[in-house]
GULO-6882 format. One record per residue (C-alpha): chain; residue in three letters; residue number from 1; x, y, z. Coordinates in nm, 2 decimals, padded with zeros to 4 digits. Layout:
BEGIN
   kette   rest    nr       px       py       pz
       A    ALA   NUM        X        Y        Z
...
! end
This chain:
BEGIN
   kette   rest    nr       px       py       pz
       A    UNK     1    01.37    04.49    01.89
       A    UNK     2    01.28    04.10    01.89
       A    UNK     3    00.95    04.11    02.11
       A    UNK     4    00.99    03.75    02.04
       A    UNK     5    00.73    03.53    02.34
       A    UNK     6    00.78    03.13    02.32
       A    UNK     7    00.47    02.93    02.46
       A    UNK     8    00.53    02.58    02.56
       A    UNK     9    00.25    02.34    02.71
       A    UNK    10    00.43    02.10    02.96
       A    UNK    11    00.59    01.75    02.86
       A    UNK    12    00.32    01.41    02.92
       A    UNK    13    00.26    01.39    03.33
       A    UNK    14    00.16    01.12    03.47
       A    UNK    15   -00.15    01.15    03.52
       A    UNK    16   -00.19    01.25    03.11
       A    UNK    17   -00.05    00.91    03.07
       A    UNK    18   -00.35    00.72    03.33
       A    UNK    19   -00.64    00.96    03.10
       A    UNK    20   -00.72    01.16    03.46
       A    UNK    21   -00.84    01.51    03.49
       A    UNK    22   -00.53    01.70    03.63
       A    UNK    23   -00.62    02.05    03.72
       A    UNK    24   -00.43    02.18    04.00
       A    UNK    25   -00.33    01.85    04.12
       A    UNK    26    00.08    01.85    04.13
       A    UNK    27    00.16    01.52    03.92
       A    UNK    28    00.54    01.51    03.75
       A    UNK    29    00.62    01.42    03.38
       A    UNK    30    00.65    01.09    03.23
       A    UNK    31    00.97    00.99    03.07
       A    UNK    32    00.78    01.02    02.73
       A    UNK    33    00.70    01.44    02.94
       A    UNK    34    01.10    01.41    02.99
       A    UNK    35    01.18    01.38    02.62
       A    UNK    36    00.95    01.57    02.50
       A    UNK    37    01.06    01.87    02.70
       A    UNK    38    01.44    01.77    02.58
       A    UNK    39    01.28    01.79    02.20
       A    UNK    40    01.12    02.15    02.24
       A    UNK    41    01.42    02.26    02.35
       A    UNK    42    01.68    02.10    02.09
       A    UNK    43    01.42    02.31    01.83
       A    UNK    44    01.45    02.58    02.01
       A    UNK    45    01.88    02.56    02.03
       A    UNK    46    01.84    02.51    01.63
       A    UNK    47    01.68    02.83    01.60
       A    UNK    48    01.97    02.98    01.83
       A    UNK    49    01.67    03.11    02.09
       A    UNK    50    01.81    03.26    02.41
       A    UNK    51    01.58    03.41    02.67
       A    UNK    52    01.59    03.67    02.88
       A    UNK    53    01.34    03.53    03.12
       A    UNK    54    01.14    03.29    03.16
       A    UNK    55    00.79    03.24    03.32
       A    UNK    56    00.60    02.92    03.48
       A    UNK    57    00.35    02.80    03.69
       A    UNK    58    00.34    02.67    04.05
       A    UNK    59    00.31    02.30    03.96
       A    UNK    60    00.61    02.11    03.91
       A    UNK    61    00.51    01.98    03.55
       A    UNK    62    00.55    02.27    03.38
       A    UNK    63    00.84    02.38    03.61
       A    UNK    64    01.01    02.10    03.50
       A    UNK    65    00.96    02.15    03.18
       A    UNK    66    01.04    02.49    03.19
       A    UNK    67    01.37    02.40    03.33
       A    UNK    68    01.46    02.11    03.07
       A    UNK    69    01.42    02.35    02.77
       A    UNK    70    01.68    02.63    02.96
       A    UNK    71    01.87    02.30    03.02
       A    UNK    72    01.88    02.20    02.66
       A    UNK    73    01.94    02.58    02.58
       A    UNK    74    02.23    02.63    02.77
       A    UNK    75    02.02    02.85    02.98
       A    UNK    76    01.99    02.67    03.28
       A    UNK    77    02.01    02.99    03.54
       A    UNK    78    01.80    03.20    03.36
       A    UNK    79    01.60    03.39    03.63
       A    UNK    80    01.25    03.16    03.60
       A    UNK    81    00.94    03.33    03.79
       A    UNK    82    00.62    03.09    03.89
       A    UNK    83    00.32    03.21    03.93
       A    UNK    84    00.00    03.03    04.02
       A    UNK    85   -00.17    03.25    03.79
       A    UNK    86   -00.04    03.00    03.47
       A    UNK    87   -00.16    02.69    03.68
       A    UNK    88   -00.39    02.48    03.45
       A    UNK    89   -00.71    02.49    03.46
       A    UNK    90   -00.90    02.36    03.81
       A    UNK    91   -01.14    02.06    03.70
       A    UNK    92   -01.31    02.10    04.06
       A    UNK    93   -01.52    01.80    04.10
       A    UNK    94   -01.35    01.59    03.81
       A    UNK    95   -01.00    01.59    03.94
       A    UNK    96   -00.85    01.25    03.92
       A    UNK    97   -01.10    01.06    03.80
       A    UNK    98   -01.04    00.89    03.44
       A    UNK    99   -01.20    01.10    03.12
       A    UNK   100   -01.34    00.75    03.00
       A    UNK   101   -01.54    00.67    03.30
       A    UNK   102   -01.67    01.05    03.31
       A    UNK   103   -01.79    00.98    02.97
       A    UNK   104   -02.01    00.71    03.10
       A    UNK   105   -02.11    00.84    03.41
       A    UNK   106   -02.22    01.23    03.21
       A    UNK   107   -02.21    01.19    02.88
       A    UNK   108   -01.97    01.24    02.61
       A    UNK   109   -02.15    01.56    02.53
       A    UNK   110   -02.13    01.72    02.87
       A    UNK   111   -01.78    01.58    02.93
       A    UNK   112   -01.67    01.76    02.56
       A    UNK   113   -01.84    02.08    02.68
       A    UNK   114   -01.63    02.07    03.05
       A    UNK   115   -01.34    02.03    02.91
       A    UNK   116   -01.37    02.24    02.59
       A    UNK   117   -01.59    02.52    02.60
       A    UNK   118   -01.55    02.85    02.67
       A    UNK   119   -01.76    02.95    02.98
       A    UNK   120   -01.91    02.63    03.10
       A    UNK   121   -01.72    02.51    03.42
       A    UNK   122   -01.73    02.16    03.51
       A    UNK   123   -01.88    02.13    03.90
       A    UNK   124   -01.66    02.29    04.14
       A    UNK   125   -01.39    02.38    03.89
       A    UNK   126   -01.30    02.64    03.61
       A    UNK   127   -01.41    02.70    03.30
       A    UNK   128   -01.16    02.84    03.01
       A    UNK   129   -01.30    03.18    03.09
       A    UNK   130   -01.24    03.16    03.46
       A    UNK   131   -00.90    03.03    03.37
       A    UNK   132   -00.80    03.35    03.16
       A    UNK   133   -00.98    03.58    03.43
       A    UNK   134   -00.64    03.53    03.57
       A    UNK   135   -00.45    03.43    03.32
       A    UNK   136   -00.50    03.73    03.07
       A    UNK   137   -00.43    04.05    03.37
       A    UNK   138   -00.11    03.88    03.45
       A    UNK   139   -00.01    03.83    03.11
       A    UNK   140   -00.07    04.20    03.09
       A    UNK   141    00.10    04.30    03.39
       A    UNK   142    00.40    04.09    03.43
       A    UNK   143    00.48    03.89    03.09
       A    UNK   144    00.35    04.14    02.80
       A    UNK   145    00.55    04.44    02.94
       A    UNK   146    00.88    04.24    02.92
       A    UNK   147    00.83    04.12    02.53
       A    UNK   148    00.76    04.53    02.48
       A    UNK   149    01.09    04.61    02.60
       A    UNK   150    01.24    04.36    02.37
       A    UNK   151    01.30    04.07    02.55
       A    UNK   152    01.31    03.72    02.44
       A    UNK   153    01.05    03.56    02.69
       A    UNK   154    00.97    03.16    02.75
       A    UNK   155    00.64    03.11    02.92
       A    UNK   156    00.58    02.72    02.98
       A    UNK   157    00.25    02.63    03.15
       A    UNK   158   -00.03    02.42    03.06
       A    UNK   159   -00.30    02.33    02.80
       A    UNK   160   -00.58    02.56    02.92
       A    UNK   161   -00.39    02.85    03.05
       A    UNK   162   -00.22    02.87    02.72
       A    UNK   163   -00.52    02.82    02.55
       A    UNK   164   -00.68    03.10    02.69
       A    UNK   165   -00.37    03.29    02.60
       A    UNK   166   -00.33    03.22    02.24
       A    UNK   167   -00.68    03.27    02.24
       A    UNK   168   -00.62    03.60    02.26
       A    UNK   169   -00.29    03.65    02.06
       A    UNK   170   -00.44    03.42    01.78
       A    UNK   171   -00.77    03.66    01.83
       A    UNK   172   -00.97    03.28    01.82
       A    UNK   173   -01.41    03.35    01.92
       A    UNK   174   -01.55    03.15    02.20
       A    UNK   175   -01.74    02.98    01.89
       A    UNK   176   -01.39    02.85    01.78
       A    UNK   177   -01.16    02.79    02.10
       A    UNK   178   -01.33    02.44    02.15
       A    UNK   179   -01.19    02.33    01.86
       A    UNK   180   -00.81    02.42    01.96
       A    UNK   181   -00.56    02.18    02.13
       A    UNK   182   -00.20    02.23    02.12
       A    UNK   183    00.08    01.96    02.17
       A    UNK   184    00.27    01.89    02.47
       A    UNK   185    00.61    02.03    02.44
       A    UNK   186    00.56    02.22    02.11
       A    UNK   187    00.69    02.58    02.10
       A    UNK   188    00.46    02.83    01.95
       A    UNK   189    00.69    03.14    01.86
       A    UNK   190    00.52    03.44    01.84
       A    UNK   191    00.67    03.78    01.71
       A    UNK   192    00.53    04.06    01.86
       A    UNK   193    00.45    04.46    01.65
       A    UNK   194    00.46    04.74    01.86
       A    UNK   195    00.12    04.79    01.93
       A    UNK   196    00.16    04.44    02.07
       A    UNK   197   -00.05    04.22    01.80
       A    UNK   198    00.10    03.94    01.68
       A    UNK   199    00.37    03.94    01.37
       A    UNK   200    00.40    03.57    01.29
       A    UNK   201    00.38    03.27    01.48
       A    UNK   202    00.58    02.98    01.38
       A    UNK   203    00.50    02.62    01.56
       A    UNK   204    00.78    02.41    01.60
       A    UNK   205    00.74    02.06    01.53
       A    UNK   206    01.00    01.76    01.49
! end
């Protein structure tokens, strides 16, 4: 059995491009989003990876990402389920306004802690442990149970829904998730045992 899971954080949006806080806000990629999407999924055709199914959120960045991989896979009608449950974090009171001018206005201290600690929301928003309070039972619900039955499965959402997720495959303490950020459109390949640990991981990179 493969038990093979491919995590994807969406392609550059827009709004990565002007230095905003995103959050729920439905923003589309960037050309520079466009190719990177096209990029994760020429790596992933080199390794021959086909999917079974495929897994998203409800914002159109990662959907379209999503679909430009299956595009470059010659997948594009694999069956592709969204979820607001893989939606990126929710920055609450910060959405939309430039990270620089946060930093003046709070700090860069606070603004570091906001955006990269574990349980400290920023006002009216979500903190990474909020995020996976939704992230983590649907992982084990919907997404986990299809990798055990030995399905190939691509999951492409964003930074902090996947960082709570790899926080758990990677088995990462609060102490040390600050300190992780993954790349937009780089496939993280993870190999699943039968207990449902992790195997390997391989990250794909150009």
């Amino acid at each position: 059995m493969d038990r093979e899971l491919v995590l994807v954080r969406h392609g550059q949006s827009e709004w990565n491009l002007k230095n905003l806080f995103t959050g729920w806000k439905d923003v589309d990629l960037t050309e520079t989003g466009v190719n990177e999407a096209e990029q994760a999924g020429r790596l992933l055709a080199e390794r021959g990876m086909q999917f079974d199914i495929a897994y998203t959120s409800a914002l159109i960045r990662a959907q379209r990402t999503c679909q430009i991989i299956l595009d470059g896979i010659g997948q594009s009608d694999l069956e592709t389920i969204r979820d607001q449950a893989l939606n990126e974090r929710d920055y609450g009171d910060l959405v939309g306004l430039n990270k620089d001018d946060a930093r003046v206005k709070w700090g860069e201290e606070q603004v570091h802690v906001w955006r990269r600690s574990y349980d400290t929301p920023p006002p009216g928003g979500e903190s990474l442990r909020d995020t996976g309070a939704r992230v983590w039972p649907y992982y084990i619900q919907e997404i986990l149970p299809q990798v055990m039955r030995g399905k190939r499965v691509l999951v492409a959402a964003h930074g902090n829904s996947l960082r709570a997720l790899v926080m758990v495959l990677d088995g990462l303490s609060r102490e040390t998730i600050p300190g992780l950020n993954l790349g937009t459109g780089v496939p993280m390949v993870y190999r699943l045992n039968a207990d449902t640990t992790v195997a390997s991981k391989k990250v794909l990179e150009a």
